[in-house]
C-alpha positions in Angstrom: 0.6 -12.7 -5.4 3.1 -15.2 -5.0 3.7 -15.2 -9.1 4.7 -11.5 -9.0 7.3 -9.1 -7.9 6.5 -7.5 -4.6 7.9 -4.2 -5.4 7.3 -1.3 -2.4 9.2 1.7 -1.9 11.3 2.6 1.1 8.7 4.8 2.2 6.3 2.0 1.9 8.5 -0.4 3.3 9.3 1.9 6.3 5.4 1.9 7.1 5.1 -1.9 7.3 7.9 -2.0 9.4 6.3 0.8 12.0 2.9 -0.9 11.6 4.3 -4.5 12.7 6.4 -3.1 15.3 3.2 -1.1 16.8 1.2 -4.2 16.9 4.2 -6.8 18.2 5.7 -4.2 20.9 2.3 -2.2 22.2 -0.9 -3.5 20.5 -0.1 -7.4 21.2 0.9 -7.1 24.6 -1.8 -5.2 25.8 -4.4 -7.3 24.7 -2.5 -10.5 25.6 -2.4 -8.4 29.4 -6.1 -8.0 29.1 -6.6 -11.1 28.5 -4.1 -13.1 31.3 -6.5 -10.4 33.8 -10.0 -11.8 32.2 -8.9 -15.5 32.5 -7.9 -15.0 36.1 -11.8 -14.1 36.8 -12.6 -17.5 35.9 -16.1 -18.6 34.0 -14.3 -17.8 30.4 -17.8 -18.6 28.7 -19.7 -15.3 29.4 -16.4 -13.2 29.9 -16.4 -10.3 27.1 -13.1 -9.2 27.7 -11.5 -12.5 27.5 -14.0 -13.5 24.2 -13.2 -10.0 22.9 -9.1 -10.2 23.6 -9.3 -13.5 22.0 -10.7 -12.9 19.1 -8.6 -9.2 18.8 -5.0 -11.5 19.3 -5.6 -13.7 16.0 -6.7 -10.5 14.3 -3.4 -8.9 15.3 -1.5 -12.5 14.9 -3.3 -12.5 11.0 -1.9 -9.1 10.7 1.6 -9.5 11.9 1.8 -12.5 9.9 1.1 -10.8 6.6 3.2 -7.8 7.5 6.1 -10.4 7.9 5.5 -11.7 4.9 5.3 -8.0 2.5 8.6 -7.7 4.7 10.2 -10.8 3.6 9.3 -10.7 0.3 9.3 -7.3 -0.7 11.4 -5.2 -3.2 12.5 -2.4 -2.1 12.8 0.1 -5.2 13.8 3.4 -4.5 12.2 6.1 -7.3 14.5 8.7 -6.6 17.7 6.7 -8.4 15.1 6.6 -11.5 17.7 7.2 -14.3 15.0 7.9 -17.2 12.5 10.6 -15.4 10.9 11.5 -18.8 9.1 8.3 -18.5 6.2 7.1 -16.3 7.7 4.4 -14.4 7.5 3.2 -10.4 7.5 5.7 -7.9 6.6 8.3 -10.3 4.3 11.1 -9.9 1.8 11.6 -12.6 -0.4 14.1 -13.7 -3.1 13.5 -15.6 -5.8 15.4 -17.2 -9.0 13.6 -18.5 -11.6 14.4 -21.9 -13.2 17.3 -19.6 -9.7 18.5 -18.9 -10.0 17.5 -14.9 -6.5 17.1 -13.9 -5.7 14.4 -10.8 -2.3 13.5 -9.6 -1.2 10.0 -8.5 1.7 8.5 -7.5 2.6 4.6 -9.0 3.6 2.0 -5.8 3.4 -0.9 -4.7 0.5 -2.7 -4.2 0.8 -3.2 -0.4 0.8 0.2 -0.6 -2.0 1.4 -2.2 -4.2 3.7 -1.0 -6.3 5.8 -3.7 -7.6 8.8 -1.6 -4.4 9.9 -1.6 -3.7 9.2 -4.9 -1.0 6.4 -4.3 -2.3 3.4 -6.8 -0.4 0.2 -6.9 1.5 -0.8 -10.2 -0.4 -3.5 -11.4 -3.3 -1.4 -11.4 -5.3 -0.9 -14.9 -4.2 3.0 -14.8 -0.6 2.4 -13.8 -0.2 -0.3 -16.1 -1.5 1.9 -18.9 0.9 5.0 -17.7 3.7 2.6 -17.7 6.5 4.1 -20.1 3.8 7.0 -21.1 5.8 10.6 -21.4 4.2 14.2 -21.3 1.9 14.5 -24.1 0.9 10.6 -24.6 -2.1 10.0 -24.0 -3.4 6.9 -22.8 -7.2 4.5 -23.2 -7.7 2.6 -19.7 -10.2 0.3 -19.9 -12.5 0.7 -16.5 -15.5 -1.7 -15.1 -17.2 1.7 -15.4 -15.6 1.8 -19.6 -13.1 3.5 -21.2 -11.3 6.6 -20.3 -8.8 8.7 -22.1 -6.1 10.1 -19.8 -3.0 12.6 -21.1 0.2 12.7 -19.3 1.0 16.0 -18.2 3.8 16.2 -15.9 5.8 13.6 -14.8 8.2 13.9 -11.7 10.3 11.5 -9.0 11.3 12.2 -5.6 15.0 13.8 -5.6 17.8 11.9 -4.5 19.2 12.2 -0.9 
């Protein structure tokens, strides 16, 4: 990911930062407490709470070190100063109505912010890339591993500044 932008929202941004603090200031002292206790007891070989903590502190170290790095490299862009809003573009919220007319609504992020359940999809997804500069009306072919699917733009909106 290195090769490409890391563009989040402030939103987005703002949920990496409370997820990295949670784990530095509560999560990772706890367990590193847990573990000073289990040590003190001894044979270390057999000791589940020290094995456990152990392996839970590089799980939280993995995690705080990719959270540093989103952090560090990311690009904050805030969709509400979107000057052309009758374009699909980041941040925007899109609705979409498939061949059977079943309408969905998404939002376009970043990728370290994806999550698809609640309809946030990162940009460089296949869909977001297609929907990229779409307006109401246009009507888009994304190829899927499942096939092809023909999507029309419905409504597009931002978040209002302020």
């Amino acid at each position: 990911m290195a090769d490409k932008p890391r563009f989040i929202t402030p939103q987005g941004l703002a949920q990496v930062r409370a997820e990295y603090d949670a784990l530095f200031r509560i999560e990772r002292p706890k367990v590193v407490e847990v573990v000073s206790w289990a040590a003190s007891l001894g044979d270390r070989s057999e000791n589940a709470d020290y094995l456990y903590g152990k392996k839970r502190l590089r799980e939280i170290d993995r995690r705080l070190a990719h959270l540093a790095r989103i952090m560090k490299s990311a690009k904050v862009v805030d969709p509400a100063n979107q000057e052309d809003r009758r374009q699909v573009r980041f941040g925007a919220y899109v609705e979409l109505a498939d061949e059977e007319d079943n309408r969905r609504m998404l939002t376009i992020v970043g990728d370290d912010e994806t999550d698809a359940s609640a309809g946030r999809i990162g940009w460089s997804a296949p869909l977001a890339r297609a929907l990229i500069g779409a307006r109401v009306g246009d009507e888009r072919i994304v190829r899927l591993p499942a096939g092809e699917k023909s999507y029309e733009v419905m409504d597009i909106r931002y978040p209002e500044a302020g």
